[in-house]
C-alpha positions, 0 to 999 in steps of 0.5 A: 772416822774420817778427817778432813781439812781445808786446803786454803788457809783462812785469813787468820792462818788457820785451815778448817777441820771435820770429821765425820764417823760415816765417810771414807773418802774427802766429801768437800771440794777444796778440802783433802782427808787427813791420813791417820797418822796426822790426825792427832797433829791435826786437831791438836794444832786446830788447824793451824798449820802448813800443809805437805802434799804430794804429787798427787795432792794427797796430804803427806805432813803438816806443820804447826804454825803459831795461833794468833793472839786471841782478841780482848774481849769487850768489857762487860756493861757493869764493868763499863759502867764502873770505869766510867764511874772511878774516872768521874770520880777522879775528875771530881776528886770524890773518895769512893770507898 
C-alpha cells in the first residue's frame, strides 16, 4: 500500500491523505509518497503537519502541528425551538415545569 500526501497545506493547516494498495509510485501532482516509516506518524497526525523534503523533493520527516478547533455545530431544530421557547418564557415570566 502506498500513501501519499499533499505537498501544499490546505487552509486550515492540514495536507490531504491517500492510500491506495495497488500503486508503488506517487499518482497525483502536487502530492509526494509518504516513506513507510512515516506513515503511521502520517495518519495518526491526519495530515496536519509540517512537511521535511529533501533536495530531491522526497518526503524525509514530518512534524505534527496542532489541529484547529472544531467548529460548534448549529443547534438542532428542536433545540432551537427550545430556547426560543424558555426565552419567551422569561420575558412573560411563565414558570415552565
Amino acid at each position: 500500500m502506498l500513501t501519499i500526501i499533499e505537498l501544499s497545506a490546505r487552509e486550515d493547516g492540514g495536507h490531504g491523505l491517500q492510500s491506495q494498495s495497488h500503486r508503488t509510485e506517487c499518482w497525483l501532482e502536487g502530492w509526494v509518497a509518504v516513506p513507510e516509516d512515516l506513515v503511521q506518524a502520517a495518519w495518526d497526525c491526519g495530515g496536519y503537519c509540517s512537511l521535511a523534503l529533501d533536495g530531491d523533493g522526497a518526503l524525509v520527516g514530518l512534524t505534527p502541528i496542532p489541529r484547529p478547533a472544531e467548529p460548534e455545530a448549529e443547534p438542532t431544530e428542536v433545540e432551537q425551538l427550545r430556547a426560543d421557547v424558555d426565552y419567551l418564557a422569561a420575558l412573560t415570566g411563565v414558570e415552565l415545569v
